[in-house]
C-alpha positions in Angstrom: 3.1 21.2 -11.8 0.7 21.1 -14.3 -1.8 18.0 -14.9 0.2 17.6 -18.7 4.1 17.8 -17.3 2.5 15.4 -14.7 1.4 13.0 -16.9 4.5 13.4 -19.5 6.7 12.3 -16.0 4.2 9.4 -14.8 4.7 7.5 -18.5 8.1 7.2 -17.5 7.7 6.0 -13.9 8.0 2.5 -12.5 4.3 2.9 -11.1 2.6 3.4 -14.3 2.9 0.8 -16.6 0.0 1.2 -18.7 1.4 3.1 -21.6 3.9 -0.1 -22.3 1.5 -3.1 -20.9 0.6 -3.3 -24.8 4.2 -3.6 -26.1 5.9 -5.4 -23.3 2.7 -8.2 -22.6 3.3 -8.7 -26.6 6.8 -9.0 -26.4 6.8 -11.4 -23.3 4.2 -13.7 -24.8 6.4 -14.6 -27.9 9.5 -14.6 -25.6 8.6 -16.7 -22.7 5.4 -18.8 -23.9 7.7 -21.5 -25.2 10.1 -21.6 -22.1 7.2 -21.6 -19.9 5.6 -24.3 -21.4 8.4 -26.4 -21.6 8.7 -25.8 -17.8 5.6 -27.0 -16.8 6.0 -29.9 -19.1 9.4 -31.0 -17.1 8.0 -30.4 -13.8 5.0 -33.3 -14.9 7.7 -35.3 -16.4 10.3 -35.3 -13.1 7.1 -36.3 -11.1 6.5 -32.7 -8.8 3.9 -33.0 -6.2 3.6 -30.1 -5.0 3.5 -26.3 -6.1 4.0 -23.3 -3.9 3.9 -19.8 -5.6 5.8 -17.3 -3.4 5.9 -13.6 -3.2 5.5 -10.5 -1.4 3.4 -7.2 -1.6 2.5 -6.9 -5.3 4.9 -10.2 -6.3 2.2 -12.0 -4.1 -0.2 -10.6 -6.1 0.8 -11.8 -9.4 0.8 -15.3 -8.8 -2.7 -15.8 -7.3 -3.7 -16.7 -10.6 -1.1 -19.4 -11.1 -2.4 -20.8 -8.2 -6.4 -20.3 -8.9 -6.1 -21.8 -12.5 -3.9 -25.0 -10.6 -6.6 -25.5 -8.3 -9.5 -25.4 -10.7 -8.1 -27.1 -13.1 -5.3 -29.6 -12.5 -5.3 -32.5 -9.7 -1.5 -31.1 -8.9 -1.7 -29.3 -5.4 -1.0 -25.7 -5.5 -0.4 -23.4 -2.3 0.1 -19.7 -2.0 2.4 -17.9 0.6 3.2 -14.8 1.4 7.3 -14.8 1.3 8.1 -15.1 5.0 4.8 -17.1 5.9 6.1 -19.9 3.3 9.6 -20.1 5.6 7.5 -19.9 9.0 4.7 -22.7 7.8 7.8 -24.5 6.6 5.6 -27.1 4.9 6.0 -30.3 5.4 5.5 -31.3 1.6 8.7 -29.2 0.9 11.2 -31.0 -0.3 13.2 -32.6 -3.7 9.7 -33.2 -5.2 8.1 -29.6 -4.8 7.9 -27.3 -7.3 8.8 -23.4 -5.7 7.7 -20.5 -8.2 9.2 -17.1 -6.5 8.7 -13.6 -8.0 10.3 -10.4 -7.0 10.6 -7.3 -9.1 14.0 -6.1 -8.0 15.0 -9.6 -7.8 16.5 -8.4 -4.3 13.6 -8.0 -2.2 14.2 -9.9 1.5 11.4 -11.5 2.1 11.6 -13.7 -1.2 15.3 -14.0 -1.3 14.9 -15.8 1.9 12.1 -17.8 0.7 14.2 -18.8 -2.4 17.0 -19.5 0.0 14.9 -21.9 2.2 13.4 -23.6 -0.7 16.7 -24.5 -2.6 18.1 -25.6 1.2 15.0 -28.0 1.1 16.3 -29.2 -2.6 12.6 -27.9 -4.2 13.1 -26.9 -7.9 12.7 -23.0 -7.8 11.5 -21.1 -10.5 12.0 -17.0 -10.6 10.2 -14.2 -11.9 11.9 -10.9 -11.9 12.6 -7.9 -14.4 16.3 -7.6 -13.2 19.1 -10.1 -15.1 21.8 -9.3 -12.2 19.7 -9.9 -9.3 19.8 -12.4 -6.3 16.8 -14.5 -7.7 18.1 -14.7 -10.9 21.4 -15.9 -10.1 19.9 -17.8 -7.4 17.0 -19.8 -8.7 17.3 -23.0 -10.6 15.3 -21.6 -13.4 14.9 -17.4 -13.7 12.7 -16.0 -16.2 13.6 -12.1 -16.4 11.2 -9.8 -18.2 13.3 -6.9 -18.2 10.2 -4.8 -18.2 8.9 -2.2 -15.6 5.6 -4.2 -16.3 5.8 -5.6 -12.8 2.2 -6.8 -12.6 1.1 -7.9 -15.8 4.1 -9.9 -16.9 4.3 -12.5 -14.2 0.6 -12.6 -14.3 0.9 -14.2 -17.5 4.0 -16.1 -16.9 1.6 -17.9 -14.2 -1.3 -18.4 -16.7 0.8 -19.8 -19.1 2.4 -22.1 -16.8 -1.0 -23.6 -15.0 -2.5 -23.7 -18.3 0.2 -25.7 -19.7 -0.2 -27.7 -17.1 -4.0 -28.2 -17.4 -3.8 -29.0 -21.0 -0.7 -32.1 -20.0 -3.2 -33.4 -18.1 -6.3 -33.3 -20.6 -8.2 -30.2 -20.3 -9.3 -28.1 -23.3 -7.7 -24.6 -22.7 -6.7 -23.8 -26.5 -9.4 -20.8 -26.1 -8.0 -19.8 -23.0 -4.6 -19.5 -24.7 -6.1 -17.8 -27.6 -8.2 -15.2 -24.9 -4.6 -14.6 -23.9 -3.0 -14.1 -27.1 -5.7 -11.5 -27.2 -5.6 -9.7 -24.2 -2.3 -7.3 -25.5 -4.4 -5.3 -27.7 -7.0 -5.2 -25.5 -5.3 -3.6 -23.3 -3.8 -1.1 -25.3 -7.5 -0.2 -26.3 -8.6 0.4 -22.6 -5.8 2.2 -21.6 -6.6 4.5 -24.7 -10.4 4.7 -23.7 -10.2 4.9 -19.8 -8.5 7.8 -18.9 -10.7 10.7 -19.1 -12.8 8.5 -16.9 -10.3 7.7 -14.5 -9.2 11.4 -14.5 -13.6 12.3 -13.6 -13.2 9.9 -11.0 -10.0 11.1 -9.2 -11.8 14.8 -9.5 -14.6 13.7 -7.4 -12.9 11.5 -4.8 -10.1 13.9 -4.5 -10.4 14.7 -1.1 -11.1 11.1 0.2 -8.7 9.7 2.8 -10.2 6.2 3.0 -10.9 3.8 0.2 -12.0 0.4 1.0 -11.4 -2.1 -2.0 -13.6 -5.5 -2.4 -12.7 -8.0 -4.8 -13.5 -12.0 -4.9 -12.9 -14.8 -6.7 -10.2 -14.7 -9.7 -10.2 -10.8 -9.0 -9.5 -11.7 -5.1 -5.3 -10.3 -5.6 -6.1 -7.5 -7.8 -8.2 -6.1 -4.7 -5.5 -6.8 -2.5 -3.1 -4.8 -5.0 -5.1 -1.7 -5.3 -6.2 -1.8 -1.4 -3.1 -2.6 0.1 -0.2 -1.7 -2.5 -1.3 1.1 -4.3 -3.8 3.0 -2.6 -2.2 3.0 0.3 2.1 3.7 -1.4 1.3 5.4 -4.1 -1.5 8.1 -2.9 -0.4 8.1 0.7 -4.3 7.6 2.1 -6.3 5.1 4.3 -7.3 1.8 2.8 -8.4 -1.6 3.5 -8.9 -4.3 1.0 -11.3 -7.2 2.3 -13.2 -10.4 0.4 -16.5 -9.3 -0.7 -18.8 -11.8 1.1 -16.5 -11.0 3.8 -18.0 -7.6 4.3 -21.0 -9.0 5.6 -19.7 -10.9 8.4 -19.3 -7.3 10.6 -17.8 -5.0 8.4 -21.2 -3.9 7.4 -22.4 -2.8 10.3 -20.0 0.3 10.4 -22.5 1.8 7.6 -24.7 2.5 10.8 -22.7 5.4 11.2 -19.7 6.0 8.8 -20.6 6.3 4.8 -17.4 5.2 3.2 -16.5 4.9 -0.4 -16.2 1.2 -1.9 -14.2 0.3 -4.7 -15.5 -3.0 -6.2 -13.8 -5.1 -8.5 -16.5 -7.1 -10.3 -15.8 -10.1 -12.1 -17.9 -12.3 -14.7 -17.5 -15.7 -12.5 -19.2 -16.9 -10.0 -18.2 -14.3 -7.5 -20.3 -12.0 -9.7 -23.6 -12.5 -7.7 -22.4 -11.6 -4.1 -20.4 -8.7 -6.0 -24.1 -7.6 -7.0 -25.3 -8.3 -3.4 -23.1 -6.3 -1.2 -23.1 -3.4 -3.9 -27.1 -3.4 -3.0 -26.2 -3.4 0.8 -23.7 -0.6 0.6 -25.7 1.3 -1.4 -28.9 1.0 0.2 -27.0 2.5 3.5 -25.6 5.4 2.3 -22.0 4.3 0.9 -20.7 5.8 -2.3 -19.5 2.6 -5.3 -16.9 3.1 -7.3 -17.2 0.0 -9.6 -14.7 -1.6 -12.1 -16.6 -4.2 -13.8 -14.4 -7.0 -15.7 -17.9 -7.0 -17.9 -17.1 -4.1 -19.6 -14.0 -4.7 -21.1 -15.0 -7.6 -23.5 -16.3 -10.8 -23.9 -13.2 -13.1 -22.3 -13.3 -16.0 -19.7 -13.6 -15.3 -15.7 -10.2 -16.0 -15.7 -9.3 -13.0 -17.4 -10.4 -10.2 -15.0 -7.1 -9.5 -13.2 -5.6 -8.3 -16.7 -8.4 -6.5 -17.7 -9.3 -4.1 -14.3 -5.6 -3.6 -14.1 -5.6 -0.5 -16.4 -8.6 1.5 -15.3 -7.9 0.9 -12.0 -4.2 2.2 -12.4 -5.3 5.1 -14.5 -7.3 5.9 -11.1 -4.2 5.6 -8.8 -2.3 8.1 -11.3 -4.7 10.5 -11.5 -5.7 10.3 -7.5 -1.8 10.9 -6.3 -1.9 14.2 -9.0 -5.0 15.5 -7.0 -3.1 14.3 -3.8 0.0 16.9 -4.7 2.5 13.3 -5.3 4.3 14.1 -8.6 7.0 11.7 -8.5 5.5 8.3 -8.2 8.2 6.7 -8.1 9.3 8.7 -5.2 9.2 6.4 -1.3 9.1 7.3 2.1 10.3 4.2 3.5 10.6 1.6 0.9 14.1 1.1 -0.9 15.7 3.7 1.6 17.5 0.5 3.5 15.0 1.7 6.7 12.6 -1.7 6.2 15.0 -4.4 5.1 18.6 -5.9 6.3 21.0 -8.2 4.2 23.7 -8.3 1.6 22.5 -6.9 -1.1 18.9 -6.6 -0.5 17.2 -3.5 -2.2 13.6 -3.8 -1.0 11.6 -3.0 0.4 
């Protein structure tokens, strides 16, 4: 296959969702801001005490930042489980005045049905993002918000923003340029995913044959890393990865550059994780490891905040071009995911 019929199939793909982040972010934000807003205003008003944002694999992903903006800036406590480590923690704050915000691509995946299951047995309010109107969590969930969008990243991403935001403001902060970086951020991203590419492309060229990637990310960038590391590098070029916390990799990880050079991906964000970004990227360096750095710096002049939305692109442009060099055409195409091999239960599609 060549590298354009490639590309002409990956703009179609559920993988790639670059080419309609642009569109589909613009579309969602004059959709769903209202709805959300009013959301968070009624769970202040009914006197929640608790959040929990719940997910699996990438759906975990795309609520860290629900749950970063909660904790930094509202006096509401805010928790973050995996899907199936939410029902085995069972926490004891779960109840009728709890606050459970699922999400779940296919709407059907197990681990978060049974999560949203558990949650509505405890009486919590649940709250569901998902892209699919006829799905478990949409039915299921007291309140479903469905994007109808393969933008399976950046949509809930911004659902969660809009909602911890909303909540900050209720309670007194000043985020009206936060809300304005976000009305924002559509267009930028249709401008990096127009000026990234070749790039990207250079970068898959050089790293082709690499069968190990490890990804390091901190701070509001912490679930992108995870993503790339764990969810992309690893399903969608069919290689060795790891993703680990950037300070982290000083606690023993770093003494495997003794002997074994690897290549680091870094994601590098403009808050305060930015210094020990710069730190270990010295260390690595300085003993032999090759950097491959995505810099949140370079993509504009926007809050901390606002790194997950704007390495999302580049990095993906990577992953596309990487799993071309790798011989994986269809990227949409699984081994063991949605094949019914991984997952049990009525109606449960994933993973």
């Amino acid at each position: 296959m060549t590298l354009d019929e490639f590309l002409a199939n990956a703009k179609k793909s559920v993988l790639f969702t670059s080419p309609v982040m642009e569109k589909d972010l613009s579309d969602f934000l004059s959709e769903q801001t209202a709805r959300i807003k009013a959301l968070a205003e009624q769970a202040l008003s009914s006197g929640i005490k608790q959040i929990y944002w719940v997910g699996s694999g990438n759906s975990w992903c795309n609520l860290y930042s629900g749950d970063y903006i909660m904790n930094r800036l509202t006096d509401i406590p805010s928790t973050y489980y995996r899907s199936y480590d939410f029902i085995w923690a069972n926490p004891s704050r779960l109840d009728k005045d709890t606050l459970v915000i699922l999400a779940s691509f296919s709407g059907n995946t197990e681990d978060t049905v049974a999560a949203l299951r558990f949650a509505n047995a405890k009486g919590a309010t649940t709250v569901s993002f998902t892209s699919k109107a006829d799905s478990i969590l949409a039915r299921e969930a007291d309140e479903p918000i469905v994007y109808n969008s393969n933008a399976l990243f950046i949509l809930p991403l911004a659902g969660a923003f809009i909602f911890s935001l909303e909540v900050a403001r209720i309670q007194g902060r000043d985020v009206e340029g936060l809300y304005e970086q976000l009305e924002r951020i559509p267009k930028v991203l249709g401008k990096i995913y127009a000026e990234e590419e070749s790039r990207a492309l250079r970068l898959a060229g050089k790293y082709r044959d690499c069968d190990l990637f490890y990804v390091l990310a901190s701070g509001a960038s912490y679930a992108l890393g995870y993503k790339f590391g764990l969810t992309v590098f690893m399903e969608n070029m069919r290689i060795n990865a790891s993703f680990m916390e950037t300070s982290e990799f000083r606690h023993g990880p770093a003494e495997m550059l003794d002997d074994f050079k690897p290549v680091m991906v870094f994601l590098v964000g403009t808050d305060e994780s930015r210094e020990m970004s710069e730190r270990v990227i010295r260390i690595a360096e300085s003993n032999g490891a090759e950097v491959i750095r995505f810099d949140a710096r370079d993509y504009g002049d926007f809050d901390p905040l606002f790194s997950p939305f704007l390495l999302m692109v580049p990095l993906q442009w990577f992953a596309v071009y990487s799993a071309y060099y790798r011989g994986i055409f269809d990227l949409d195409e699984r081994v063991l995911m949605g094949r019914g091999k991984m997952s049990s239960g009525s109606q449960i599609t994933w993973p």
